[in-house]
C-alpha positions as CSV (number, residue, x, y, z in Angstrom):
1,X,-29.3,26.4,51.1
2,X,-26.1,24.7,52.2
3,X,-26.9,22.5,55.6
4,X,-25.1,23.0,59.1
5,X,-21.6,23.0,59.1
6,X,-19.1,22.2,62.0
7,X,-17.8,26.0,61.6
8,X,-15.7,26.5,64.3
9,X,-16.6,30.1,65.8
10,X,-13.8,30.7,68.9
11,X,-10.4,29.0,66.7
12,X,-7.6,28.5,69.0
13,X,-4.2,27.8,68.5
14,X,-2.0,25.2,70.9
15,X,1.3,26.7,71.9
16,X,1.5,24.3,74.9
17,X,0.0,21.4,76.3
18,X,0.4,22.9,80.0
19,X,-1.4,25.9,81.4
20,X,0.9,26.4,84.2
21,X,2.2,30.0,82.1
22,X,-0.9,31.7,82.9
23,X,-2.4,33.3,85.1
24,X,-6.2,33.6,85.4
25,X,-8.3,35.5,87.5
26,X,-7.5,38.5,89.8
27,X,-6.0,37.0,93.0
28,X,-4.3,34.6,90.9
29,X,-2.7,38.0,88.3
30,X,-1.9,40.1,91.1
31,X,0.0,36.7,93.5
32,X,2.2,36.3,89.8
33,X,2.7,40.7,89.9
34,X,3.9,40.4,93.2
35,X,6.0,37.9,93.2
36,X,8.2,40.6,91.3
37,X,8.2,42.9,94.0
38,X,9.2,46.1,92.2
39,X,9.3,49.6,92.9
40,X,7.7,50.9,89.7
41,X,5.0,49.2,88.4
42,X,3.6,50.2,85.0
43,X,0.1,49.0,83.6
44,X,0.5,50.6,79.9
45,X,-3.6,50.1,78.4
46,X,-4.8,49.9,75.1
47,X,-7.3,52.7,74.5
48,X,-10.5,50.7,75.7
49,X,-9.5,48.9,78.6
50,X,-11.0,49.5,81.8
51,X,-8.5,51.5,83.5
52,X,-10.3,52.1,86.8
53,X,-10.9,48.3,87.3
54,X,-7.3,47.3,87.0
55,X,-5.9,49.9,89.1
56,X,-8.5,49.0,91.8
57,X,-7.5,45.7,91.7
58,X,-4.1,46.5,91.9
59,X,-4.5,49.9,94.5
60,X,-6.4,46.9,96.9
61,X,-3.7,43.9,96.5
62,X,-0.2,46.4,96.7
63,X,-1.9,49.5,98.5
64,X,1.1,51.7,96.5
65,X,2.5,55.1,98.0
66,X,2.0,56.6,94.6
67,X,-0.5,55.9,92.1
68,X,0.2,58.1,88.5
69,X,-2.8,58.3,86.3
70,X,-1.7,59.1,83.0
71,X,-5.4,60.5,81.7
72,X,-4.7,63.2,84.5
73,X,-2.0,64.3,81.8
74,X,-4.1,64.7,79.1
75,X,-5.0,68.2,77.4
76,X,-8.0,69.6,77.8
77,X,-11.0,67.8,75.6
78,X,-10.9,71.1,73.5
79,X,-7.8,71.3,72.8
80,X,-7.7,67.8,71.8
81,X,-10.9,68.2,69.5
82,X,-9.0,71.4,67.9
83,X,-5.9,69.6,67.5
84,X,-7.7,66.1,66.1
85,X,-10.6,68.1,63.6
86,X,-8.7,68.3,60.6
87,X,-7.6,64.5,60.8
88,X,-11.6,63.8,62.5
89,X,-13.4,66.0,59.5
90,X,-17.2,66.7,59.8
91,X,-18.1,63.5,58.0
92,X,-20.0,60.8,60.2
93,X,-17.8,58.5,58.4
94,X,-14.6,59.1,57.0
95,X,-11.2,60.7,58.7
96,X,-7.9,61.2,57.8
97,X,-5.0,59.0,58.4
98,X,-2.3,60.6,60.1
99,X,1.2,60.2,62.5
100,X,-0.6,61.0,66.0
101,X,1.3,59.2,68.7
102,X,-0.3,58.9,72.5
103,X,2.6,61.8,73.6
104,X,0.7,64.1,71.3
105,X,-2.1,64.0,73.7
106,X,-0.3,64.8,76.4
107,X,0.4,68.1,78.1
108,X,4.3,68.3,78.2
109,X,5.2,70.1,80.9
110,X,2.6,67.5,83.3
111,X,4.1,64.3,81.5
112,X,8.1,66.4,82.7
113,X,6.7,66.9,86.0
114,X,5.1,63.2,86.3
115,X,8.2,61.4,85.2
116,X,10.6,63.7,87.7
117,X,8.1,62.7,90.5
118,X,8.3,58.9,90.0
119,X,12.1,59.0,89.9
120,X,12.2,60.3,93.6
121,X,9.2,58.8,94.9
122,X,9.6,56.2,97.5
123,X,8.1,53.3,98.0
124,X,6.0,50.9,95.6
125,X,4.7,53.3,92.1
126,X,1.9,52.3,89.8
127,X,1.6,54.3,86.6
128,X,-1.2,53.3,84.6
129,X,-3.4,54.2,82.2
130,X,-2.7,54.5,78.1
131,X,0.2,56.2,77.7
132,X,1.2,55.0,80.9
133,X,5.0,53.7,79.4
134,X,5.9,57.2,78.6
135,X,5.7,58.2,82.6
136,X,7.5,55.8,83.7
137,X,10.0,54.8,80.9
138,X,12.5,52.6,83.6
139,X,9.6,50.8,85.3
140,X,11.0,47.4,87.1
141,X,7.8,45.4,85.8
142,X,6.3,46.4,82.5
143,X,2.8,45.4,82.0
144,X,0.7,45.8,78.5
145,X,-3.1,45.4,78.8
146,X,-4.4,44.6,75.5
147,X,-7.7,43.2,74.4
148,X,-9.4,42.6,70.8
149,X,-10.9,45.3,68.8
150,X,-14.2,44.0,68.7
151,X,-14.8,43.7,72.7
152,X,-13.9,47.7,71.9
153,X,-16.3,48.2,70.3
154,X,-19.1,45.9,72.0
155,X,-17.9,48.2,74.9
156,X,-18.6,51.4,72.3
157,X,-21.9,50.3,71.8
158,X,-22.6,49.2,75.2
159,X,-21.8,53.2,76.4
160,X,-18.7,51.7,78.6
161,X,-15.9,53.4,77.1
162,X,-15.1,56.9,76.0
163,X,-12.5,57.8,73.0
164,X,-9.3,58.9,74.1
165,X,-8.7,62.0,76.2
166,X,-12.9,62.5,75.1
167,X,-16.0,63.3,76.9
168,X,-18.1,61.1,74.6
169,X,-19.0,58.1,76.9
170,X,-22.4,58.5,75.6
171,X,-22.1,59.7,71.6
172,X,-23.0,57.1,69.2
173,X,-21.2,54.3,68.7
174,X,-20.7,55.0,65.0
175,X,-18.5,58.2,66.1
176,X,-17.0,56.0,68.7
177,X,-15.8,53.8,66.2
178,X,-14.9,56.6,63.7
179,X,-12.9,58.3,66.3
180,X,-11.0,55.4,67.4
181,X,-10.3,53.9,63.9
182,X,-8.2,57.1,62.6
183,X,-7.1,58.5,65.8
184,X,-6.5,56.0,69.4
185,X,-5.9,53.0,67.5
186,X,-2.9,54.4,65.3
187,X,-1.3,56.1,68.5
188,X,-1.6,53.5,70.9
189,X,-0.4,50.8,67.8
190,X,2.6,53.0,67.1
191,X,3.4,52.9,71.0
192,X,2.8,49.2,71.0
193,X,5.2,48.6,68.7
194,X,7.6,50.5,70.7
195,X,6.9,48.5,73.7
196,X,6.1,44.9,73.0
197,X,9.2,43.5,72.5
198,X,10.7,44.5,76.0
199,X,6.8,44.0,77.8
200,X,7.3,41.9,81.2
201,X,3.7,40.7,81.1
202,X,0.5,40.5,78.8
203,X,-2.8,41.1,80.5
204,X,-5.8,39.9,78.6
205,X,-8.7,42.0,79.4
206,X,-11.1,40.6,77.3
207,X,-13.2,39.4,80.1
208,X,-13.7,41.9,82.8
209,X,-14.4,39.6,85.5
210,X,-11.7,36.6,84.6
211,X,-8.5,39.0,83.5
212,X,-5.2,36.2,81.6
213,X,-1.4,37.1,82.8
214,X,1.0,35.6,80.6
215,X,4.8,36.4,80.6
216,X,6.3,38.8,77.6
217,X,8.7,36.4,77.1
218,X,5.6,33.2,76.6
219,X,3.6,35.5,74.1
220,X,6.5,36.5,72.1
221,X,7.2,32.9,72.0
222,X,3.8,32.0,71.0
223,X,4.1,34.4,68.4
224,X,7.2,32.8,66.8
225,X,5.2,29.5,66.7
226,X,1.9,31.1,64.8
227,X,3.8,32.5,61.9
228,X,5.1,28.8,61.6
229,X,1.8,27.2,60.8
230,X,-1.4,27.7,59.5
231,X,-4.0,29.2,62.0
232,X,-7.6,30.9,61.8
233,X,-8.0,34.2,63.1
234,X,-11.2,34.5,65.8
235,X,-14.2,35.4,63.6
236,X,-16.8,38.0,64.8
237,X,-20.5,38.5,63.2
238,X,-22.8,41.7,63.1
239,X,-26.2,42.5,62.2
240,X,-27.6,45.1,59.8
241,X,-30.2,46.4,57.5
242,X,-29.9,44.3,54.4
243,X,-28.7,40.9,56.5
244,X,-29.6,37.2,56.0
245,X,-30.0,33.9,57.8
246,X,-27.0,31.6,55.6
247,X,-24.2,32.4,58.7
248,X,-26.6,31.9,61.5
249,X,-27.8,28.2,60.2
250,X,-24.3,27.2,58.7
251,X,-22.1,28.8,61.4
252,X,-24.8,27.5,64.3
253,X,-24.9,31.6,65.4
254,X,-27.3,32.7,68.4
255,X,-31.0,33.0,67.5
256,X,-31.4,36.1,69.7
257,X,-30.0,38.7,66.6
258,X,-32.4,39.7,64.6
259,X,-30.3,39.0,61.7
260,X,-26.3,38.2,60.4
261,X,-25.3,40.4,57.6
262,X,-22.0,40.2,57.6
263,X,-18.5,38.7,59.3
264,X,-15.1,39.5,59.8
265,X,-13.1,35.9,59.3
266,X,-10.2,37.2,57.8
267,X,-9.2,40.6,58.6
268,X,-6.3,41.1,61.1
269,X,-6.7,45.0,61.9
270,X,-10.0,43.8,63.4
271,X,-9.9,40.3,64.4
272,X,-7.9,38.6,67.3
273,X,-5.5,35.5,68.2
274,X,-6.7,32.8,70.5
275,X,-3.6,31.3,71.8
276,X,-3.8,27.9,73.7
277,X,-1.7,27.0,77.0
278,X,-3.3,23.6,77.9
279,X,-7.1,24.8,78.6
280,X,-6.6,28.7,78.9
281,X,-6.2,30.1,76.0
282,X,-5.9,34.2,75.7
283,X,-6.6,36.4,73.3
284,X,-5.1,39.3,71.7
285,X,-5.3,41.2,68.8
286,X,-4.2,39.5,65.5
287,X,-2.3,42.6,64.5
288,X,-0.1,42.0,67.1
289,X,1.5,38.9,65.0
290,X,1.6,41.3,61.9
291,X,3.6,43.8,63.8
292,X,6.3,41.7,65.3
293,X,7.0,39.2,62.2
294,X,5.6,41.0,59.0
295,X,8.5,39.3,57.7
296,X,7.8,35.6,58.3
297,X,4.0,35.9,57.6
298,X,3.5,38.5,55.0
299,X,7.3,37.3,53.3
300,X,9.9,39.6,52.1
301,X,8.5,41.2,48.6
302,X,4.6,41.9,50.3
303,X,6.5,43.7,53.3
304,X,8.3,45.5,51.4
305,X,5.3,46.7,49.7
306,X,3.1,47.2,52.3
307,X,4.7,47.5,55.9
308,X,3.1,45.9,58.7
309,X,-0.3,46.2,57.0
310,X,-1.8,42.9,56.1
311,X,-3.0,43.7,52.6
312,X,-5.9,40.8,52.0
313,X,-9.3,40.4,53.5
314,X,-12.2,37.3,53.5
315,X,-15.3,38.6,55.1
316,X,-18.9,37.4,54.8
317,X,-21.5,39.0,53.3
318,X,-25.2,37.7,54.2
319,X,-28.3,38.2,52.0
320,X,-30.3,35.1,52.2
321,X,-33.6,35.7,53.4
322,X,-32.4,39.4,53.7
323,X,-32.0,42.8,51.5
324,X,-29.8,44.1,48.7
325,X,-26.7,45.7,50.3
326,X,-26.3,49.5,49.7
327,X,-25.6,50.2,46.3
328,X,-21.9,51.8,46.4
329,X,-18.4,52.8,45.1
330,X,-15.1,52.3,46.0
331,X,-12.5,55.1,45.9
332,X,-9.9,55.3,43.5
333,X,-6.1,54.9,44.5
334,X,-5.4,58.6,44.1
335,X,-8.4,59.8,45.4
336,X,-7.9,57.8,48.5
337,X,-4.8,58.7,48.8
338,X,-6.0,62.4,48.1
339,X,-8.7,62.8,50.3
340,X,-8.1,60.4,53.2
341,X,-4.3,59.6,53.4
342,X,-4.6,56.2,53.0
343,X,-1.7,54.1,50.7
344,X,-3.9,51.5,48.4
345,X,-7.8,51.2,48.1
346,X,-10.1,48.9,47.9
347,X,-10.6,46.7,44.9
348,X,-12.8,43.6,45.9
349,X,-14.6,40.8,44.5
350,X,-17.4,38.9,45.4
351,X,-17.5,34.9,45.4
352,X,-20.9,33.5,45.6
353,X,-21.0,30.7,48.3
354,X,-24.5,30.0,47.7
355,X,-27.3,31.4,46.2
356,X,-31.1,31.2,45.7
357,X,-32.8,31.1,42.0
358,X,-33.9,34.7,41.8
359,X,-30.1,35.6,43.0
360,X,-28.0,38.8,41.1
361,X,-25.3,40.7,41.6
362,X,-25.3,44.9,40.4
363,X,-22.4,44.9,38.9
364,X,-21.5,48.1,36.3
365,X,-23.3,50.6,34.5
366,X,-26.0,49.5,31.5
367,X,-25.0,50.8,27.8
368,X,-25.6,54.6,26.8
369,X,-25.6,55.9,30.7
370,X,-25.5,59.5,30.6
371,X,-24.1,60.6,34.1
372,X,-25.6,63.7,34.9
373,X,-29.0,62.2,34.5
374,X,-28.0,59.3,36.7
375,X,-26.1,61.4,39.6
376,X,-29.4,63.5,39.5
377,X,-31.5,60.6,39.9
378,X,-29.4,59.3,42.8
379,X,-30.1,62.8,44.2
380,X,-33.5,62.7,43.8
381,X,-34.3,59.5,46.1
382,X,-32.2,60.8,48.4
383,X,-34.8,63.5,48.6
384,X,-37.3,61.4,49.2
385,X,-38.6,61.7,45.3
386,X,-39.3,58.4,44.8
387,X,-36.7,55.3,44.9
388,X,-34.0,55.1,42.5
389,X,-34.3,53.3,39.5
390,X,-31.5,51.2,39.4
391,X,-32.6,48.7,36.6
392,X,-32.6,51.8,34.2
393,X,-28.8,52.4,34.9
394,X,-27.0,49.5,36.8
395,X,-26.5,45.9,35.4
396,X,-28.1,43.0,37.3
397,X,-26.2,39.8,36.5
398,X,-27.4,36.1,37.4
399,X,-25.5,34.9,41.0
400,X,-25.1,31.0,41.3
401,X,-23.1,29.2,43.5
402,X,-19.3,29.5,42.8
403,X,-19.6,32.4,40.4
404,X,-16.7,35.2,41.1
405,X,-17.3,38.7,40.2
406,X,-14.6,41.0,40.1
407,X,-14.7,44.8,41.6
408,X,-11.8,46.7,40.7
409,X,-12.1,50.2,42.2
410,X,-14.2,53.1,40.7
411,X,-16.9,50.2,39.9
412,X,-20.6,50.2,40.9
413,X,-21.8,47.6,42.8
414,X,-23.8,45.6,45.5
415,X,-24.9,41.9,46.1
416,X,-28.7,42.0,45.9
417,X,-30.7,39.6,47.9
418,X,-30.8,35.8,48.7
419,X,-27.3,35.9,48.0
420,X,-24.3,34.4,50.4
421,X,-21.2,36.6,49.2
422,X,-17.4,35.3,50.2
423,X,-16.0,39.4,49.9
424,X,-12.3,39.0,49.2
425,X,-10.5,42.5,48.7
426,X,-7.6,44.7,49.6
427,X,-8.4,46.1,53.4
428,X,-8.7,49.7,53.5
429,X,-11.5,49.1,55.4
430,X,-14.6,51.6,55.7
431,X,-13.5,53.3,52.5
432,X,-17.2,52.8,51.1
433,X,-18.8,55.2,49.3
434,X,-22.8,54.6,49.8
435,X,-25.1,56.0,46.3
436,X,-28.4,54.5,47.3
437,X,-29.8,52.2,50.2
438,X,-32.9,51.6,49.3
439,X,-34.8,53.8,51.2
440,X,-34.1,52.2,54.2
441,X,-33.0,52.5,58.2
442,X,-30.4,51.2,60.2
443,X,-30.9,49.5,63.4
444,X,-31.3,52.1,65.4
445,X,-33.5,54.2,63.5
446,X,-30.9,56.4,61.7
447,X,-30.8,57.0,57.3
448,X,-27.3,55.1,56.8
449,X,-24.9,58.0,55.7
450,X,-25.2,58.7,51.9
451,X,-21.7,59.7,50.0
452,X,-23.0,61.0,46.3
453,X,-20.4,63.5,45.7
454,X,-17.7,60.9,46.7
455,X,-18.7,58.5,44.7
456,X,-19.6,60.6,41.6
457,X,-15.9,61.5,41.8
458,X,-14.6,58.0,41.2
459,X,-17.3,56.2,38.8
460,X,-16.1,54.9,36.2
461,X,-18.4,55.9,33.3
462,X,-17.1,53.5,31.0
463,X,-17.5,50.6,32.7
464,X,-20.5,49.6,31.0
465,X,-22.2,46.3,30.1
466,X,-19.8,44.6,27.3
467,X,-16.8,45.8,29.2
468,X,-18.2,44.2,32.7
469,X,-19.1,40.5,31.0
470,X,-15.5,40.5,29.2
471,X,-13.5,41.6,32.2
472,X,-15.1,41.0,35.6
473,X,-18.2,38.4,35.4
474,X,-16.4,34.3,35.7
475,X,-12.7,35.4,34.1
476,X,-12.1,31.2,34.8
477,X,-8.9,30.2,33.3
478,X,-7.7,26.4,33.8
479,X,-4.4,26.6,34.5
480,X,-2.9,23.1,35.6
481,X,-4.3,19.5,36.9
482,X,-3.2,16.4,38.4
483,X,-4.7,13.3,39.1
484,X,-7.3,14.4,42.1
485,X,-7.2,17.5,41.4
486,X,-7.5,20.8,38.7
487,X,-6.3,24.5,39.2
488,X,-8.3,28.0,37.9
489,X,-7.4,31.3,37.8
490,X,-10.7,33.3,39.0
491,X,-9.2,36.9,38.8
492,X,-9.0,39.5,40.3
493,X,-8.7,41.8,37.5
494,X,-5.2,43.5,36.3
495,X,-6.0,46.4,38.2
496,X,-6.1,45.2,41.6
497,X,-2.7,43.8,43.2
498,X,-4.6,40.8,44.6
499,X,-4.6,37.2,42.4
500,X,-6.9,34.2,43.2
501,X,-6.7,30.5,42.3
502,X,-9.2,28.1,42.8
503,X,-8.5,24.3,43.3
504,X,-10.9,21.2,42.7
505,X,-9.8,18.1,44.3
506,X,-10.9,14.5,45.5
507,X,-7.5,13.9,46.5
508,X,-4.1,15.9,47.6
509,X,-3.2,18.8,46.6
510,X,0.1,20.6,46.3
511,X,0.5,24.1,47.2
512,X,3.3,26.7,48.2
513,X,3.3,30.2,49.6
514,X,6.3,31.1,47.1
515,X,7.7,33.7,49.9
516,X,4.2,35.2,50.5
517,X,1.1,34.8,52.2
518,X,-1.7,33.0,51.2
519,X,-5.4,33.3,52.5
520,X,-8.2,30.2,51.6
521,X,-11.5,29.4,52.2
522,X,-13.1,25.8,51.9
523,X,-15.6,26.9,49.7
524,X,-16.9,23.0,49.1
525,X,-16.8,20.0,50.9
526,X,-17.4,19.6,55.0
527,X,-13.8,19.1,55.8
528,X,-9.8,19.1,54.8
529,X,-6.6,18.6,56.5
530,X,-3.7,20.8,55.7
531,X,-0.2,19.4,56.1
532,X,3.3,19.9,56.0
533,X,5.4,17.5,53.5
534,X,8.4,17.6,56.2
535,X,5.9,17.8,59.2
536,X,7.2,21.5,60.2
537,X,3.5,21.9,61.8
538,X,0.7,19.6,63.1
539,X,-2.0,18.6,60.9
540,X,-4.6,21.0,60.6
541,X,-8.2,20.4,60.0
542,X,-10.5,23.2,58.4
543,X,-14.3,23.1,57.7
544,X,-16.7,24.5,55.3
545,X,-16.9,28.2,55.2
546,X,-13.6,28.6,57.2
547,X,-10.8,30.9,56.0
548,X,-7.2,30.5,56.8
549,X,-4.0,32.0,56.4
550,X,-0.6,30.2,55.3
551,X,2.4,32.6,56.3
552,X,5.1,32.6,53.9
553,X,7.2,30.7,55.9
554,X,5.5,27.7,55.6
555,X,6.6,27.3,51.9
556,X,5.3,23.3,50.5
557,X,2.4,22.6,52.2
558,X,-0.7,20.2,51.2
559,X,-4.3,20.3,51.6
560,X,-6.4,16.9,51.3
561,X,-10.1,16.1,51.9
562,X,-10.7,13.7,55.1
563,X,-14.6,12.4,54.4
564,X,-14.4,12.0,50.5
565,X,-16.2,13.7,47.7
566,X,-15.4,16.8,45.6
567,X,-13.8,19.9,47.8
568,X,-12.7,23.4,46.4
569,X,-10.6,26.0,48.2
570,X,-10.3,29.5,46.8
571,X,-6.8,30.8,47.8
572,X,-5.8,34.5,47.3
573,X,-2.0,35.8,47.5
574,X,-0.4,39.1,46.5
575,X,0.8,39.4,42.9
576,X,4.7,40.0,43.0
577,X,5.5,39.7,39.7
578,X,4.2,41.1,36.6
């Protein structure tokens, strides 16, 4: 397997040399909160933080006349779970998305009453809490706890945190996620896009014990500096059944997890921004840069198409040393868009960063597959008759290093075993549609949830062997070269909206964004540098295994190896033209 890397696992990006602009730590947050002396104080939260702990801090330092809570203003957990069950479904899995904002949570005649008692209170107010802006819409100081999505759900797992406006403290984490991912997410983002651009303060909550103040007006101006340059998004790594041991020898990960199967190094919904004022650095969510300049990092044509969604994904998927991953399905666009509200699906592929001898990929249907007998099959092992014979219907194709195998929608699939997967897809996220997992557990005991009528829905039957080797197994195509350095086309296929290029190189390498985004991984070779032809950003240095983004207003930028030999990047952009 491929040795140690320098992987660089907490990515931060300098915005200033001095750290003067924050504020770290609770005496030192609440000395900067005073020194604004207002009369209305307002702590808006995203759903996750730990209200009670701020407004003790605060309640102890500024001792306010009036303290407005705004979970006291919630409806009743009934009538929130009547109102949220036809977006929350009965599946353990899969919701609806939907155009809930935080006021629909809210009793309205308590949020009237709230807001009319704050106008004529006297003395110092706090309202806090999430939701807290709408209670006190002409606070003198506007503060917006924020704090990544994966600390959420650590917290999730860890029992801390209920959903929003729940009594669930204590359900499984799973439905904690599930909950939050359809419902308390898309509200509290559609209130922080209200909010963020008139915000007094940013409070990073990320670390309970050592809370980060910055200014509105510093993070909006960090913001405008990210979208200039190229930057690596804070990468987060998980456990599970089927996981391997590639990420935690290559990426230096803790021993104490009993595996890594898979990693998040490129998906913005999820991952966050570490930002860099001299040695504090503070973290928010990456989507925050995709909401306030979709513009300047996604560029004009991808916006158009797809909001302030960012539409491509790199995440790891570990099975050296470890287990096939379920055997599964993706949705197709109209059925996704159908059945769960959601714009695009997701069509994927599967780059092979390394592999073992006895490595394959499932990949397609075998010749002459008669469905019925195969869906009854599936339905079978789930019954506990037996396993399901896979090598009777499903391809299994050789995996080597640097193979690409593409996954349009509606396509069978699964990395099996001793394989180290580069996943690069469209990001609709959990839209997976599980046919078989080997008769096996997840961490905690529990069968992994099983979608069979789903995904008999969106096979594609004719997807067969022939039609897989022609169409999705190493489509290479050269397509130009240059002393130090050659170009390929590796897919994806003309049903998914996502293209791919990979570049060989022992010397510099042109590239441009073209007015969109572009997201690469060093897939070989320890280390480059990318850099600006008119020096519009700092050199930046990227190692093996890291993925990056390039917003699309970089335009012209270069990318050349630093320790010699042979390098390769795989880059991946949105297709804008026919």
């Amino acid at each position: 397997m491929t040795p140690p890397g320098a992987y660089d696992k907490y990515p931060t990006i300098p915005i200033s040399s001095s750290a003067a602009e924050c504020a770290v730590g609770w005496e030192s947050v609440l000395k900067r909160l005073g020194s604004k002396q207002p009369r209305i104080l307002c702590v808006e939260c995203y759903p996750g933080v730990l209200v009670e702990e701020i407004e003790l801090a605060i309640v102890n330092a500024f001792q306010p006349s009036h303290v407005f809570r705004s979970c006291e203003l919630l409806m009743p957990a009934p009538e929130l779970e009547l109102m949220l069950s036809p977006v929350l479904t009965t599946d353990p899995v899969f919701g609806r998305m939907n155009g809930l904002g935080i006021e629909d949570f809210m009793d309205a005649g308590k949020l009237a009453r709230a807001r009319d008692q704050i106008g004529w209170a006297q003395g110092l107010v706090l309202a806090i809490g999430v939701g807290a802006a709408l209670l006190a819409p002409e606070a003198d100081v506007l503060v917006y706890a924020d704090l990544a999505r994966w600390e959420i759900q650590q917290r999730q797992r860890r029992h801390e945190i209920p959903n929003l406006g729940a009594d669930n403290r204590h359900e499984r984490a799973a439905l904690k996620y599930k909950r939050a991912f359809f419902v308390d997410w898309r509200a509290a983002d559609r209130l922080k896009k209200e909010l963020f651009p008139r915000i007094d303060f940013l409070l990073d909550t990320n670390d309970r014990n050592s809370p980060k103040l910055v200014s509105g007006k510093a993070i909006r101006y960090a913001l405008e500096k990210v979208v200039k340059r190229p930057f690596r998004v804070v990468p987060f790594f998980d456990p599970g059944p089927w996981g391997g041991e590639w990420m935690r020898r290559v990426c230096d990960l803790p021993p104490e997890a009993p595996n890594y199967a898979w990693c998040f190094d490129c998906v913005p919904e999820e991952n966050s921004l570490r930002l860099g004022w001299g040695t504090v650095s503070v973290e928010i969510p990456s989507l925050n840069l995709v909401f306030f300049h979709p513009r300047e990092l996604l560029g004009e044509a991808v916006h158009a198409r797809f909001g302030t969604e960012f539409p491509i994904r790199f995440d790891f998927l570990d099975t050296m040393e470890g287990g096939n991953l379920s055997l599964q399905v993706h949705p197709l666009t109209e059925y996704i868009q159908d059945k769960f509200g959601m714009n695009y699906t997701q069509d994927e592929s599967y780059y092979i960063l390394d592999a073992k001898e006895d490595s394959v990929v499932f990949l397609g249907l075998r010749e002459q597959v008669d469905p019925t007998e195969m869906v009854q099959a599936l339905a079978r092992a789930q019954q506990g008759h037996g396993p399901f014979p896979e090598q009777r219907y499903v391809n299994r194709w050789p995996a080597r290093k640097h193979d690409h195998f593409l996954i349009p929608a509606g396509t069978v699939h699964c990395s099996g075993k001793n394989c180290m997967v580069l996943e690069i897809s469209a990001t609709p996220y959990i839209f997976t549609f599980k046919l078989w997992d080997w008769n096996r557990l997840d961490l905690e005991g529990r069968p992994r949830p099983i979608h069979l009528e789903h995904g008999r829905r969106n096979i594609q039957w004719d997807r067969t062997t022939e039609w897989v080797r022609k169409n999705l197994v190493n489509r290479v195509q050269p397509v130009a070269q240059a002393e130090g350095w050659s170009e390929e086309r590796t897919g994806l296929h003309a049903r998914e909206f996502i293209e791919t290029r990979r570049h060989w190189f022992t010397g510099r390498v042109p590239h441009d964004t073209q007015g969109g985004v572009n997201v690469l991984n060093l897939v070989e070779g320890p280390e480059v540098v990318v850099e600006s032809p008119d020096r519009a950003f700092d050199p930046f240095v990227v190692h093996y295994a890291e993925t990056f983004i390039v917003p699309a207003a970089v335009g012209p930028y270069t990318i050349f190896p630093t320790q010699g030999g042979r390098c390769a990047t795989i880059k991946a952009y949105v297709r804008t033209n026919p």
